[in-house]
N, C-alpha and C positions, 0 to 999 in steps of 0.2 A: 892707708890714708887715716886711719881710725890712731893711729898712734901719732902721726903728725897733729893731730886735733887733740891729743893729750898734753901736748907738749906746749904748743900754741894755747891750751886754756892755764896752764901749771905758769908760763910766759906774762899770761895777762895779767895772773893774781901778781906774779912778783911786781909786777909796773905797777900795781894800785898799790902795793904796800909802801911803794917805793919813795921815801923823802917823810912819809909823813906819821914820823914819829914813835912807828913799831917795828925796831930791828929784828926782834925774836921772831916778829912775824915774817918779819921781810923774811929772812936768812931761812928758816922753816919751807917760804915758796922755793926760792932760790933751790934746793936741799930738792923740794917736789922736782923741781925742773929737771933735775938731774937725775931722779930715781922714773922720772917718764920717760925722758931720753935714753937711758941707761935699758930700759925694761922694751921697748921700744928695738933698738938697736937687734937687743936680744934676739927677741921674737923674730926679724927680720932674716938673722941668722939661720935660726930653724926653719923657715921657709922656703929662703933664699937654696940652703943644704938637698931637702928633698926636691926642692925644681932641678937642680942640678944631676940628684942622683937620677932622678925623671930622664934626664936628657940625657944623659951615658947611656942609661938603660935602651932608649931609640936610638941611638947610635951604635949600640952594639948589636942590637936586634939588626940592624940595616946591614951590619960589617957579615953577620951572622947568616944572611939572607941573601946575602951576593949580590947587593946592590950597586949602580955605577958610582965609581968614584965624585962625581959631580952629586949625587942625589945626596952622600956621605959630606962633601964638602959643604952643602947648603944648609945641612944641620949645625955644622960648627960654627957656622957666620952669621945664624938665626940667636938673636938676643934669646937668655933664659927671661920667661915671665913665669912668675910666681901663681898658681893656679887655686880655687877653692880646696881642694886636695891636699895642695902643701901646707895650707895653713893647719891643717888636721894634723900636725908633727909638732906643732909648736906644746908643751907641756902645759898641762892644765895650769900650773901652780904657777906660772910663772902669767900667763895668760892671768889668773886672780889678783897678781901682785901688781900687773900693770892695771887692773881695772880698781883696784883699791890708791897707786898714785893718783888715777884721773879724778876719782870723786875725792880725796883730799885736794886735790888742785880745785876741783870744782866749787868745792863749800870755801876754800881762801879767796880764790874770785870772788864771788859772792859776798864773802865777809870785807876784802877788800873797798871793794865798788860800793859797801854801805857806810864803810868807817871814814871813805875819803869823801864821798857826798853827801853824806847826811850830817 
């Protein structure tokens, strides 16, 4: 959720810049948007990967453990959800580079929302 909120603030500055006057700006947000959805995406990947490798791992421990068929079939039909755990795979550096898109989105909002109302 926290990356969907980077992307929705990087969204808002490009809409304040948008018509009134500062292309460099505008294009800059625009550029943000895409380096928080981009960065975003990523991280979801590294999460999404270790939930996954999570749930082979129960599933083979189950296959391993001589469990009924049916208990083995209810894991595979069980949606992967991405756990506090899994986010602990995601790379630091990449983890800093989306939190450095959100506060440049954040300071263009903000510069935005002052250059178009004031």
């Amino acid at each position: 959720m926290g990356g969907l909120i980077s992307v929705i603030i990087a969204i808002l500055a490009s809409i304040a810049f948008y018509g009134i006057g500062h292309p460099i700006l505008f294009g800059i947000s625009v550029i943000t948007v895409i380096l928080c959805f981009w960065s975003w995406g990523i991280m979801h990947n590294y999460a999404i990967k270790s939930a996954k490798t999570r749930w082979d791992r129960i599933r083979e421990n189950m296959m391993l453990e001589g469990r009924p068929r049916e208990d083995i079939n209810r894991i595979d039909n069980t949606p992967i959800h991405i756990a506090s755990a899994d986010v602990n795979a995601v790379p630091d550096w990449l983890a800093r580079l989306n939190m450095i898109f959100t506060f440049i989105g954040s300071v263009l909002l903000i510069w935005g929302l002052i250059i178009r109302f004031l």
